[in-house]
N, C-alpha and C positions, 0 to 999 in steps of 0.2 A: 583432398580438401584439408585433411589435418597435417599435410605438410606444405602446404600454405599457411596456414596458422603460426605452423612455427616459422617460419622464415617470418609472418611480417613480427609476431613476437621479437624475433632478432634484430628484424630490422627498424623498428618504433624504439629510439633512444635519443638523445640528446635533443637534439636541436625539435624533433616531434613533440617532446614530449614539454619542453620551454613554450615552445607556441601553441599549445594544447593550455599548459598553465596561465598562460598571460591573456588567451582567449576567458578563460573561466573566472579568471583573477586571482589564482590560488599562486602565481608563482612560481618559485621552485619547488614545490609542495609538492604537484606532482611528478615532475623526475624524479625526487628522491624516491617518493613512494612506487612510482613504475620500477625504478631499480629495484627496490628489492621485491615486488608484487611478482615481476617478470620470469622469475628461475622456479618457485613452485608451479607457476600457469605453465609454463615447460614442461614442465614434469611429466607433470599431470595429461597435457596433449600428447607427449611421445609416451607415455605408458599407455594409452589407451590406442594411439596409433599401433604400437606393437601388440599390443590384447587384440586389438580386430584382426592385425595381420596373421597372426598364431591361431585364431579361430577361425577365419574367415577361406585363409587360402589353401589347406588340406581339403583333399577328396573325400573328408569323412566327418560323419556326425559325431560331433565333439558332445561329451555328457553334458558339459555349463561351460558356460565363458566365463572365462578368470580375466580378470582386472590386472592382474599379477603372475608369475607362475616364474620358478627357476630359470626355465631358462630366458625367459622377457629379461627378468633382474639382469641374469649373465651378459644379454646380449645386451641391455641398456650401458652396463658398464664398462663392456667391451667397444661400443659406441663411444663413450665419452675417454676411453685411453684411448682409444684409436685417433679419433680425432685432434684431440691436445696435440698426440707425438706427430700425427701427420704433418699437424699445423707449424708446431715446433720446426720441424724437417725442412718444412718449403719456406720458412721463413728464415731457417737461417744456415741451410746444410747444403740446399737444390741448385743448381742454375737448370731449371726448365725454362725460363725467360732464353737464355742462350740457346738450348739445344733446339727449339719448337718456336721461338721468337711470338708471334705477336696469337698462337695457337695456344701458349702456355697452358693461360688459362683453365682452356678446353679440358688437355690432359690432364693437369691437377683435379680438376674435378672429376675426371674419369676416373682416376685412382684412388680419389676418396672414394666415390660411389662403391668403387668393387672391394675397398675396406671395409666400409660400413655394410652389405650386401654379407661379405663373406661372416661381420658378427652377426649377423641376423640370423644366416644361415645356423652356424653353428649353435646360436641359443634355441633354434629349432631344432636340431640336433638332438641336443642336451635334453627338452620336452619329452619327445619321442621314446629316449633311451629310457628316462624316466616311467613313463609309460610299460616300456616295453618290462621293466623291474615289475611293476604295480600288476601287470598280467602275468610273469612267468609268480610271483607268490600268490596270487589265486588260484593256480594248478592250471590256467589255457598254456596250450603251446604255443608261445611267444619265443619260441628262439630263432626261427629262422624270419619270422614277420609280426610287425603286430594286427591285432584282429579287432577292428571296428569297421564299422556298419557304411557304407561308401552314401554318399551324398547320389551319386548321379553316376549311371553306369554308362551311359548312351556314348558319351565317345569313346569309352574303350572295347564296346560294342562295334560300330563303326571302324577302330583302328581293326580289330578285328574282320571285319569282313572286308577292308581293301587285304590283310594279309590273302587272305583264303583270295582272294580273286585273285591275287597278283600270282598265288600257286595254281590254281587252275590254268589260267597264263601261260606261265612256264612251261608247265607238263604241257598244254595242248602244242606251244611252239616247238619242242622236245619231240612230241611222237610223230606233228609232220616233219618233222626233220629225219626221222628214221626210217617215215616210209618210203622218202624221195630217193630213188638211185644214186647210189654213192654218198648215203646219208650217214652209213656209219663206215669208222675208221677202224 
């Protein structure tokens, strides 16, 4: 949902925002003021889309939700170079129009996605590491994992017992194979 938000934010400009004003009577009154209203309501939606996604999508109970946190920042600002050079790139470096013809499109946005993905990642990353500092100087052993409290165990439970079944499996097709004549080599 808050990445609909921001797309129609991006996409409410010009000519919207003229016939928004000329409805109301104000004019150009409100383009201008949508122009510059428009980049903090941004902000403000992609910081908290990334706060939900840093809290929301780990297996583990997080202390509080931060609004903010290093690595959101890092990954906010790795979003906005990523994207500028992207932008830059296919606009004036690429021929994807040539190589993929009327699929360009598709592609380009595929590779934004897995830019934009890969900075999210890595400001989760950055989070974690963070973290993992904040536990090893309280004296837990954080060097090889860090240690919070899991959300929900049940499907690693589960991955768990298809393991164990799928070795039971094994071993039972294994020993009748050994008992059948000419079963071992």
């Amino acid at each position: 949902m808050l990445v609909a938000i921001v797309a129609v934010i991006l996409v409410v400009s010009g000519p919207v925002t003229d016939a928004l004003g000329s409805a109301l009577g104000l004019g150009e009154a409100v383009r201008d003021a949508w122009d510059v209203a428009k980049w903090p309501l941004l902000a403000v939606v992609v910081i908290l889309a990334v706060g939900l996604l840093y809290y929301a999508t780990p297996n583990v109970r997080q202390p509080r939700f931060r609004w903010i946190s290093f690595g959101a920042l890092l990954a906010i600002v790795l979003l906005v170079i990523v994207s500028a050079g992207f932008a830059l790139y296919v606009a004036n470096f690429s021929n994807y129009d040539r190589t993929y013809g009327s699929l360009a499109g598709i592609v380009v946005f595929l590779l934004w996605l897995w830019l934009s993905n890969t900075a999210l990642l890595l400001g989760a990353e950055f989070n974690a590491e963070l973290e993992r500092v904040r536990q090893l100087q309280a004296g837990v052993r954080a060097e090889e994992r860090l240690h919070l409290p899991r959300r929900s165990t049940s499907a690693l439970e589960r991955a768990e017992e298809r393991d164990r079944e799928g070795l039971e499996l094994g071993r039972r097709i294994r020993e009748a194979h050994e008992r059948q004549p000419g079963g071992e080599e």
